[in-house]
C-alpha positions as CSV (number, residue, x, y, z in Angstrom):
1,X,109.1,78.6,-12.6
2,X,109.7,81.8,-10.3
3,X,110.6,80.7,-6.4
4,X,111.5,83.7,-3.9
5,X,114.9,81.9,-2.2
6,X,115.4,85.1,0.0
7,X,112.0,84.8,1.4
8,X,111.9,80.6,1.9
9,X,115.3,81.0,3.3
10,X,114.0,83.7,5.5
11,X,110.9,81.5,6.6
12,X,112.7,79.0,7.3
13,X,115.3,80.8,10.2
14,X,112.1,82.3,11.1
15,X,110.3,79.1,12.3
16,X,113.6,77.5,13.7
17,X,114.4,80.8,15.7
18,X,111.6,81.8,16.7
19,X,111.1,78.5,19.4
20,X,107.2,77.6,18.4
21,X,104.9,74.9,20.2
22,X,105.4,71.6,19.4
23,X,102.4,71.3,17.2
24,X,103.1,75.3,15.2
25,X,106.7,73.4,15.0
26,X,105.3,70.2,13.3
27,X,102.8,72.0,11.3
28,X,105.6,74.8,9.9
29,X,108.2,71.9,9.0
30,X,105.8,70.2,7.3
31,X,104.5,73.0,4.9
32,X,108.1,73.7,4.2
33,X,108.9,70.2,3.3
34,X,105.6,70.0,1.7
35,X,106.0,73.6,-0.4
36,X,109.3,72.5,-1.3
37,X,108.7,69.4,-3.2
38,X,105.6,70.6,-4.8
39,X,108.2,73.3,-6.2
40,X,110.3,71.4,-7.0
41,X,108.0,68.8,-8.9
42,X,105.6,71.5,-10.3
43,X,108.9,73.1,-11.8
44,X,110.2,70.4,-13.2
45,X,106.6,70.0,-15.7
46,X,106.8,73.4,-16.1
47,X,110.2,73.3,-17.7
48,X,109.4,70.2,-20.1
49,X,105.7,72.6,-21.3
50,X,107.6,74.4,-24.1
51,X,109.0,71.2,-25.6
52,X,106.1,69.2,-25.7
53,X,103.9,72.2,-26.8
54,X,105.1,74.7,-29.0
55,X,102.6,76.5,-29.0
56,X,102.6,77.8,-25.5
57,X,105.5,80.5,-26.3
58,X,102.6,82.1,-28.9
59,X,99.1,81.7,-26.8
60,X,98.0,85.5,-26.8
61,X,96.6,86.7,-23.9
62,X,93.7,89.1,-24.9
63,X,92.1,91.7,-22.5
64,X,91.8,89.2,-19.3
65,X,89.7,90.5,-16.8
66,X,90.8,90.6,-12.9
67,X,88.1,91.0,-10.2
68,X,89.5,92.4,-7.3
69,X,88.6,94.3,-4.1
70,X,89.2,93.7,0.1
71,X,88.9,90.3,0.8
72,X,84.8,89.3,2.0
73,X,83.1,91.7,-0.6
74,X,81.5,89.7,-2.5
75,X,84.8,89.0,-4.7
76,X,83.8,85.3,-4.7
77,X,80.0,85.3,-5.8
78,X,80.7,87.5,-8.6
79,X,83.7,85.6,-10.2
80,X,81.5,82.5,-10.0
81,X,78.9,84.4,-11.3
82,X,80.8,85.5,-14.5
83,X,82.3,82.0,-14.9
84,X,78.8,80.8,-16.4
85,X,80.0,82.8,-18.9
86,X,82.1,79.8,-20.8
87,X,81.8,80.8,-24.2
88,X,84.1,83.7,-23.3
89,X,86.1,83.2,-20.1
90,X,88.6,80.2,-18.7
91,X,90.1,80.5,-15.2
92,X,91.9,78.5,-13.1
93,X,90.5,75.9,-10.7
94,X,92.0,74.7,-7.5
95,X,93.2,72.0,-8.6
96,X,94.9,73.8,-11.5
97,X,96.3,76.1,-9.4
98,X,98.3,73.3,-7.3
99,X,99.6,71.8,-11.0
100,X,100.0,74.2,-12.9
101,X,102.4,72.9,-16.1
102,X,100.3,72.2,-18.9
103,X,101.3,68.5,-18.9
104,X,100.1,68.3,-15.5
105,X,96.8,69.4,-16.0
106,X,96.3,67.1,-19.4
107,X,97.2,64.1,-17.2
108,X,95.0,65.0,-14.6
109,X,92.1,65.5,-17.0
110,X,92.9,62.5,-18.4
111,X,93.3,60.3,-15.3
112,X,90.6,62.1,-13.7
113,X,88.0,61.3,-16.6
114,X,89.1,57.7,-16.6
115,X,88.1,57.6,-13.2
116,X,84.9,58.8,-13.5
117,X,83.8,56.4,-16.6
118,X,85.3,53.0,-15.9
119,X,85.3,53.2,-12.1
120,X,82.3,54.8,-11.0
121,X,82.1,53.5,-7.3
122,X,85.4,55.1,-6.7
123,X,84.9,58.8,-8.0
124,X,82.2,59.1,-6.0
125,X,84.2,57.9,-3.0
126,X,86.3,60.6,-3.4
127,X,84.4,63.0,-4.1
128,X,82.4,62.6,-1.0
129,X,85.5,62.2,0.8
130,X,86.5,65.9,-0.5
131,X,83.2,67.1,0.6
132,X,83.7,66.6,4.2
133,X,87.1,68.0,4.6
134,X,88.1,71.7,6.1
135,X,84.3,72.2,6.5
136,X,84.8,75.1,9.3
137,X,86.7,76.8,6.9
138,X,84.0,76.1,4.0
139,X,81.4,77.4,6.2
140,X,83.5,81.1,5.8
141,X,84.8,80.3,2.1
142,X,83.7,77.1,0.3
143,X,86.9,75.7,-1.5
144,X,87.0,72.9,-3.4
145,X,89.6,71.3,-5.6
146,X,86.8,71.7,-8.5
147,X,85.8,75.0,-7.8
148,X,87.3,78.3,-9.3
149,X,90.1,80.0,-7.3
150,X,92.5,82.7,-6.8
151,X,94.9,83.1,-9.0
152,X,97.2,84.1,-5.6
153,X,97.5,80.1,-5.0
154,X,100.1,79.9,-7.8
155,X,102.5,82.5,-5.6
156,X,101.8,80.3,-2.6
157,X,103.5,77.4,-3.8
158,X,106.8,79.9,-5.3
159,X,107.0,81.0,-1.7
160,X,106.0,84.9,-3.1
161,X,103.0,85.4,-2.3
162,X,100.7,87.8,-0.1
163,X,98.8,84.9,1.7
164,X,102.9,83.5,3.2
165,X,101.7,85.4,6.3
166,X,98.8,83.5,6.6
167,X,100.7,80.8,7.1
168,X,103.5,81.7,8.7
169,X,102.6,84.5,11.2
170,X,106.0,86.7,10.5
171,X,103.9,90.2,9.3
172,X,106.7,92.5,9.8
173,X,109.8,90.0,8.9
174,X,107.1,89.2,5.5
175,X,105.6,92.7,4.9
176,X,107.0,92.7,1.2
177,X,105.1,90.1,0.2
178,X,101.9,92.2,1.2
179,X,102.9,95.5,-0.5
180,X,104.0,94.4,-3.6
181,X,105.2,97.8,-4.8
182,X,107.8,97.5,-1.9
183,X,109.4,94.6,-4.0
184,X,112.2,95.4,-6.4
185,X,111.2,96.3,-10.0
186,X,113.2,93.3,-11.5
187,X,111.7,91.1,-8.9
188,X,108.1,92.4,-10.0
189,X,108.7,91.6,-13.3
190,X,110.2,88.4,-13.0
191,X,107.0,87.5,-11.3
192,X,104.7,89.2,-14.2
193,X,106.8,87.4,-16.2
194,X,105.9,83.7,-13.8
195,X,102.1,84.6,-13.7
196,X,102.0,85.4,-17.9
197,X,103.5,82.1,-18.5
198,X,100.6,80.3,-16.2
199,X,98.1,81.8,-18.0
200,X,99.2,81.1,-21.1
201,X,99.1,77.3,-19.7
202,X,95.5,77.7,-18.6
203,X,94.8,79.0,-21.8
204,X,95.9,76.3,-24.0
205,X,94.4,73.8,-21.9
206,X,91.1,75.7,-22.9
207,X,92.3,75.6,-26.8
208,X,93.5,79.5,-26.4
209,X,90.8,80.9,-27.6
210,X,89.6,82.1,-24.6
211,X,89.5,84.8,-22.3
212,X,91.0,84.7,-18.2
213,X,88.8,85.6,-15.8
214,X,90.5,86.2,-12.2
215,X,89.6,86.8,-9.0
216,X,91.9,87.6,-6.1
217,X,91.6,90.0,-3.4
218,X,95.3,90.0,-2.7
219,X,96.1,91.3,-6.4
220,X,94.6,94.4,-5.1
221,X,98.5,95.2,-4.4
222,X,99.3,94.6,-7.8
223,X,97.1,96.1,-9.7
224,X,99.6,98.5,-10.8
225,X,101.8,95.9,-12.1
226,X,99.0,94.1,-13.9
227,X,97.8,97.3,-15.7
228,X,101.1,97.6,-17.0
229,X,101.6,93.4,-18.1
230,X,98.4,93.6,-19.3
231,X,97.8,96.9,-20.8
232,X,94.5,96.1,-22.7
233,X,93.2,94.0,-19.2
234,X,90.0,95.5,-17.1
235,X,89.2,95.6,-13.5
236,X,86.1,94.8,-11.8
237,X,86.2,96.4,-8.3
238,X,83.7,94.8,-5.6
239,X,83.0,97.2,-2.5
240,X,81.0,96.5,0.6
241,X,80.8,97.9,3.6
242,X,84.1,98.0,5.5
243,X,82.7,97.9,8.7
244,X,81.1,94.4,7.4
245,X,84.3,93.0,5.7
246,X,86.9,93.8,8.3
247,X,85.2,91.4,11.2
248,X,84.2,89.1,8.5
249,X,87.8,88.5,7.5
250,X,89.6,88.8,10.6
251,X,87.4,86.2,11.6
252,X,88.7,84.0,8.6
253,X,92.0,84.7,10.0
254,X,91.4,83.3,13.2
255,X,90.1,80.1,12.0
256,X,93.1,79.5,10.2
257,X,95.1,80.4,12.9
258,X,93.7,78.4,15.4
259,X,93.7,75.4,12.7
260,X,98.1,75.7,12.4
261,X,97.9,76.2,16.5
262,X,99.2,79.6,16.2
263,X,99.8,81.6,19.7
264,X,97.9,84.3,20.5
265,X,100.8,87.0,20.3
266,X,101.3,85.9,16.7
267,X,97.7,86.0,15.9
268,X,97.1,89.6,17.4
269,X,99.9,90.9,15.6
270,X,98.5,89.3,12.2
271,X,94.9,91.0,12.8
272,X,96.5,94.1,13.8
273,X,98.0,94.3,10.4
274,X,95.6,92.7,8.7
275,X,92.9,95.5,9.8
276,X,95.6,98.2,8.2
277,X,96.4,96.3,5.2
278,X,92.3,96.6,4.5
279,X,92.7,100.5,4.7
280,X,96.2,100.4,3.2
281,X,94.4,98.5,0.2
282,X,91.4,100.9,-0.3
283,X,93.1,103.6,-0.8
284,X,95.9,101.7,-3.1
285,X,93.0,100.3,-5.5
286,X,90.6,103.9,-5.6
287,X,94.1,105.2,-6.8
288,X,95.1,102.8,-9.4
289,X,91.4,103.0,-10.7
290,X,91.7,106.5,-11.0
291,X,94.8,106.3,-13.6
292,X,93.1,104.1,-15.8
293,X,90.6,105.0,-18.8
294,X,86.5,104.8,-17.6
295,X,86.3,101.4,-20.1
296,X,88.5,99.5,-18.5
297,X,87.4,99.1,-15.0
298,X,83.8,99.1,-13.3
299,X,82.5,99.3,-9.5
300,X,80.6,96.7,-8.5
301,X,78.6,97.3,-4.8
302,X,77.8,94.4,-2.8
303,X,74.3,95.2,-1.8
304,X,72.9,95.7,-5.9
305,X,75.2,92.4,-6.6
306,X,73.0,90.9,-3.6
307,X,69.8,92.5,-4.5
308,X,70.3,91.6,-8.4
309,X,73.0,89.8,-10.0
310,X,71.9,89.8,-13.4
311,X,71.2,93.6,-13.5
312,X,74.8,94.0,-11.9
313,X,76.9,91.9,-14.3
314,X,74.9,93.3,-17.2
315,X,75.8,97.2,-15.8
316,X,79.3,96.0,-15.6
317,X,79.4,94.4,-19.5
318,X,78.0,97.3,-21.0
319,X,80.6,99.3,-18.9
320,X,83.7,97.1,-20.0
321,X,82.4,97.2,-23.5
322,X,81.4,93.1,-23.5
323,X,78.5,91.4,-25.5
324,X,76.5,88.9,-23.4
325,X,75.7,86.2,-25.7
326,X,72.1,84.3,-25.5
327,X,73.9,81.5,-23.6
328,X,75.4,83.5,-20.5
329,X,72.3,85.8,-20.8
330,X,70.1,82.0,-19.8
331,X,72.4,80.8,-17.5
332,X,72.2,84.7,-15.3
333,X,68.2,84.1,-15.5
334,X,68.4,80.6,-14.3
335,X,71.2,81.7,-11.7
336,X,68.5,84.3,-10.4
337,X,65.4,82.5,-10.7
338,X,67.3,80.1,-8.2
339,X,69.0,82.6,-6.0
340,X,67.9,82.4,-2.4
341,X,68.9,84.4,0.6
342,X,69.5,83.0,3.8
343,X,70.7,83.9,7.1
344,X,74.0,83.4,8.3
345,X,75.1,82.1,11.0
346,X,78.6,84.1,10.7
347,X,78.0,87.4,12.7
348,X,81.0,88.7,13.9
349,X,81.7,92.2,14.9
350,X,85.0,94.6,15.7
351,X,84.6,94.2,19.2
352,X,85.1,91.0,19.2
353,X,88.5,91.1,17.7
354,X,89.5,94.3,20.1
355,X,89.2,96.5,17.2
356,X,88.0,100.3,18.3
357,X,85.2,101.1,15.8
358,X,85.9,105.1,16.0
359,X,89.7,104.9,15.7
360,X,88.9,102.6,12.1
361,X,86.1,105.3,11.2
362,X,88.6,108.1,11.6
363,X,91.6,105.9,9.4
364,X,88.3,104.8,6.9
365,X,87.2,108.5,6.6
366,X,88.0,109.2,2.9
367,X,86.7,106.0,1.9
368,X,83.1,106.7,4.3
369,X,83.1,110.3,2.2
370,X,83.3,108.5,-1.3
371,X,80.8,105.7,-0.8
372,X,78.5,106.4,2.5
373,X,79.7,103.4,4.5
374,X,78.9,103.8,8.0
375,X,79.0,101.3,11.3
376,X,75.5,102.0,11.8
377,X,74.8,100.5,8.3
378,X,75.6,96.7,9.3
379,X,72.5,95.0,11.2
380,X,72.9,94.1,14.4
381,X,71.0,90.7,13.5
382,X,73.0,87.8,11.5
383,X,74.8,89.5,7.9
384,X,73.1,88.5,4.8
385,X,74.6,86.6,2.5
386,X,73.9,84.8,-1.0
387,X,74.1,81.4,-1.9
C-alpha cells in the first residue's frame, strides 16, 4: 500500500494554517480523519492479499487498455460503452475502488449477495437510498457505488492523487500531484508499482483471465509513465470541443466547491488552474501519442461517438488490433437501438466563470490548428449530450 506522507503532512498544516470557515474547517478535519483510517484499514487487507492468495504475485497483466482525454469529453460514455464488452474486459467499480485488497472485495461480494437473496426488502432499501444521494453532482457525472469508475480513486485514498486539489483547494502548495512528471522518478515508480499491484487484485477477483479497461481523465499526466509499466498497453484518446469541455468542467468544479463550503478566493484560484491544466494536458497527451507506435493508440471524437457509437468503437477495435466477438457486437446494436438524445439542461459558458474566450483561443491555437475546434462551433442552445 503506497501513501504520500509528505503530501498528507503537508495538507494537513495547510488546513490548520490557512484559518478556514467553520464549516471548510469541519469538512477538511473530517476527510483527513476519514482518508486516514480508510488507509490505514485498506492497507492493512492489502498486506494479508499475498498470504491468503498466492496467486496474486503471478496474475499477468496483458495489454490493458486506458481511455483517457480532458475531463467532459465523452471519457465516461465510451468506457461504459466498452464495458459491455465482458468477455474481454474487467475494471474497477466504485465500490472496488474504495476496497481495494482482494479480501475486501470477496467479502463484499459475498456479504453483498447474501443480502440480496435472503433479505430482499433490505437491498432494495439501500439501494434506493443510494439513488437519492449527491444528485446535483449526478446530474453533471452519475456515480454510483455500482457503476464503473476511475481508476484515479485508488490515489485519492493514498493521499497522491491529482483530484487532492479538488478537495483541498491548495493548487500551487499541491501542483505535483497534477503534473505527475514533476514527481521524483522513484516516487513515480513506487506508485506504478501501487497501481500494478491493484490491478492484479481486480484481476483475480475476475479469475485473471481478463483484460483492464480504464478510464481516467487525470491519467492523462501519466500517460508517460503508463506506456512505460505497461509497455504492450493501448490508449484510446477522447477529444471534443475545448471550448465545450472547459465550462462544462469548471462548472463541475464549482459544484464541489460549493458542496465543501469553499471561499471564493480559493475557488477562483482552482478554476484559474484548472482552465491551464486543460491546455497544459492537451498538449502533454498529443505528445505522448505521438511517441507511440499507430497500433497502440486511437482518437476517438465526441461528435461520431455521439452520432454513432457502434461505428466508433468498431473504428477503434480494428485500429487497436481487437476482435469484437458476437456477444459485444449484440450488446453495441441493442446499446444503439436504445440510444436517445436529449437536451440538457447543463449550459454553461466561459463567461460565466470570467474566462476570456480570445485569450484561451490564442493559448488553444495549436490544438484549434490540429482538429478545427472553434468557439463558434458550440450552440448557443443547451449542449447535447447522450444517455
Amino acid at each position: 500500500m503506497y501513501f504520500d506522507l509528505p503530501t498528507y503532512l503537508r495538507v494537513i498544516r495547510l488546513v490548520l494554517t490557512d484559518r478556514p470557515g467553520p464549516r471548510r474547517l469541519a469538512i477538511h478535519l473530517g476527510l483527513l480523519v476519514l482518508l486516514t483510517a480508510w488507509a490505514i484499514f485498506n492497507a492493512f487487507f492489502m498486506i494479508l492479499d499475498p498470504i491468503f492468495f498466492p496467486r496474486l504475485r503471478s496474475v499477468p497483466i496483458r495489454d490493458p487498455v486506458f481511455i483517457v482525454g480532458n475531463a467532459r469529453s465523452g471519457t465516461t460514455l465510451f468506457h461504459r460503452l466498452l464495458c459491455g464488452d465482458r468477455e474481454r474486459f474487467a475494471y474497477f467499480r466504485m465500490w472496488e475502488l474504495l476496497f481495494p485488497s482482494l479480501i475486501q472485495k470477496k467479502f463484499i461480494r459475498f456479504l453483498y449477495s447474501t443480502l440480496e437473496s435472503r433479505f430482499p426488502r433490505t437491498h432494495r432499501r439501500l439501494v434506493d437510498w443510494e439513488s437519492r444521494q449527491l444528485l446535483e453532482l449526478k446530474r453533471q457525472h452519475y456515480i454510483g457505488v455500482a457503476t464503473p469508475e476511475e481508476d484515479e480513486f485508488l490515489f485519492l485514498i493514498s493521499f497522491s492523487s491529482a483530484m487532492l486539489p479538488v478537495f483541498f483547494p491548495y493548487v500551487d502548495a499541491l501542483q505535483h500531484l497534477v503534473i505527475f512528471e514533476q514527481r521524483p522518478p522513484a516516487t513515480r515508480r513506487r506508485i506504478m508499482r501501487f497501481y500494478r499491484g491493484c490491478i492484479r487484485r481486480q484481476l483475480l477477483c475476475y479469475d485473471g483471465n481478463l483484460t483492464l479497461l480504464s478510464k481516467n481523465p487525470a491519467f492523462v499526466s501519466k500517460m508517460r509513465d503508463l506506456a512505460r509499466e505497461f509497455p504492450n498497453a493501448k490508449f484510446v484518446y477522447l477529444m471534443r470541443n475545448p471550448f465545450e469541455t472547459i465550462p462544462s468542467l469548471l462548472k463541475l468544479l464549482q459544484t464541489i466547491s460549493d458542496g465543501l463550503g469553499i471561499e471564493t478566493d480559493h475557488a477562483d484560484a482552482a478554476k484559474r488552474s484548472l482552465v491551464e491544466g486543460c491546455i497544459r494536458d492537451y498538449d502533454y497527451a498529443l505528445n505522448v501519442l505521438d511517441e507511440l507506435p499507430p497500433e497502440r493508440y486511437a482518437f476517438v471524437q465526441y461528435t461520431d461517438l455521439v452520432a454513432d457509437p457502434k461505428a466508433t468503437v468498431e473504428r477503434v477495435y480494428e485500429r487497436l488490433q481487437l476482435s469484437i466477438s458476437p456477444s459485444f457486437e449484440e450488446h453495441l446494436a441493442s446499446e444503439k437501438s436504445r440510444q436517445k438524445r436529449y437536451r440538457s439542461s447543463n449550459a454553461y459558458s466561459l463567461e460565466e466563470f470570467g474566462i476570456d474566450q480570445q485569450e484561451l483561443e490564442k493559448k488553444l491555437e495549436p490544438l484549434i490548428e490540429r482538429f478545427g475546434f472553434r468557439p463558434s462551433d458550440v450552440s448557443e442552445e443547451d449542449t447535447r449530450e447522450m444517455l
